[in-house]
N, C-alpha and C positions, 0 to 999 in steps of 0.2 A: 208654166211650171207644172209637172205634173206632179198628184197627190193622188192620194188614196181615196177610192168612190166608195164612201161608205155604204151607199145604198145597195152597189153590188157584192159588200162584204157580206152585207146583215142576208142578202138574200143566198149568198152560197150556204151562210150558216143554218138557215130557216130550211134548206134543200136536205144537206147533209143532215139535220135532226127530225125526217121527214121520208129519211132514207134515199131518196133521190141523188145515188150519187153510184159513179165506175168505181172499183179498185182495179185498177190498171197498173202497168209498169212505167215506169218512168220513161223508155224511148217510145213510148206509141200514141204520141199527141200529135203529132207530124199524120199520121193514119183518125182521128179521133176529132182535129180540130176543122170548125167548120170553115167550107169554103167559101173564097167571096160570094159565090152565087148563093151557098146558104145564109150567109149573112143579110144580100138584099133580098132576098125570100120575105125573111124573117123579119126585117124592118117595113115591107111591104104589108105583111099582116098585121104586125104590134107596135110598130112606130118603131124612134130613136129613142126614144126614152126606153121600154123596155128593151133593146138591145145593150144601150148603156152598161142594163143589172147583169150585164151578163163578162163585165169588164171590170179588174179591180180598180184600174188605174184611170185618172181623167185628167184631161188637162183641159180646165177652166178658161183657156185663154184662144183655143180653137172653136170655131163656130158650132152654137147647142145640136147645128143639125148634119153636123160631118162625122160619118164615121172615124176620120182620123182623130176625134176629141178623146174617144177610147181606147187604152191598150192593157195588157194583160189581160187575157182570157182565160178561164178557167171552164169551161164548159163548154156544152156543144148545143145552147136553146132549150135540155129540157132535163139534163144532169148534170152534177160535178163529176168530171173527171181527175182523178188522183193525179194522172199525166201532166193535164194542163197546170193545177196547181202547183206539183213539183216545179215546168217550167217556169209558170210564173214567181216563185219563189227565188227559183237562181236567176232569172232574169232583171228579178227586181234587184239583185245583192249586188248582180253582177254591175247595172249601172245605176247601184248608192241610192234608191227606192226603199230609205230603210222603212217606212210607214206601208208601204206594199209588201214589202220582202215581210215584216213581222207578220200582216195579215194573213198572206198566202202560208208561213209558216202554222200559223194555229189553224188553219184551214188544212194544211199537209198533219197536224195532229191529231186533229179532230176523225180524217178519214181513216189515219193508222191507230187508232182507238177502236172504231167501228171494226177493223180487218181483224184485230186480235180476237173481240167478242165475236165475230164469225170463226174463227180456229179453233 
């Protein structure tokens, strides 16, 4: 069953008030999210655990050391991206994810709070 990874909540919010984060458009996560090969790059360097933080979504119930334990991404390994988030947001609403869909929503606030004080 999958639930909400808080540990990759608490670290998108820790990025975004750190500034670390895109204002992108909402179709350019498709161009923005990383590819399988940046993915096993990345778990090559830092392990699956911190790949993990980089996923809202876990399922407990797939092995600690498969990338498929994690879904919903919001980032690309070293920002949030506004894109990904959006995705993940309607991703999550769209299959009944309400504890991810909420997070990714205060994570889509948090960066359109940021976009306004840049305007």
């Amino acid at each position: 069953m999958l639930k909400l990874n808080r540990r990759a909540y608490d670290h998108a919010r820790e990025l975004i008030a750190d500034g670390r984060f895109v204002l992108d458009d909402r179709g350019l996560w498709s161009e923005h999210q990383p590819s399988a090969r940046d993915e096993n790059r990345f778990i090559a360097k830092h392990g699956i655990g911190e790949y993990g933080r980089w996923y809202l979504g876990v399922d407990p119930d797939q092995d600690a050391a498969n990338k498929s334990r994690y879904e919903f991404p919001y980032g690309d390994f070293e920002r949030v991206h506004r894109c990904g988030v959006l995705s993940a947001e309607s991703r999550a609403a769209q299959y009944d994810h309400d504890d991810i869909q909420a997070a990714a929503a205060h994570l889509h606030g948090m960066l359109d709070a940021a976009r306004a004080l840049r305007s």
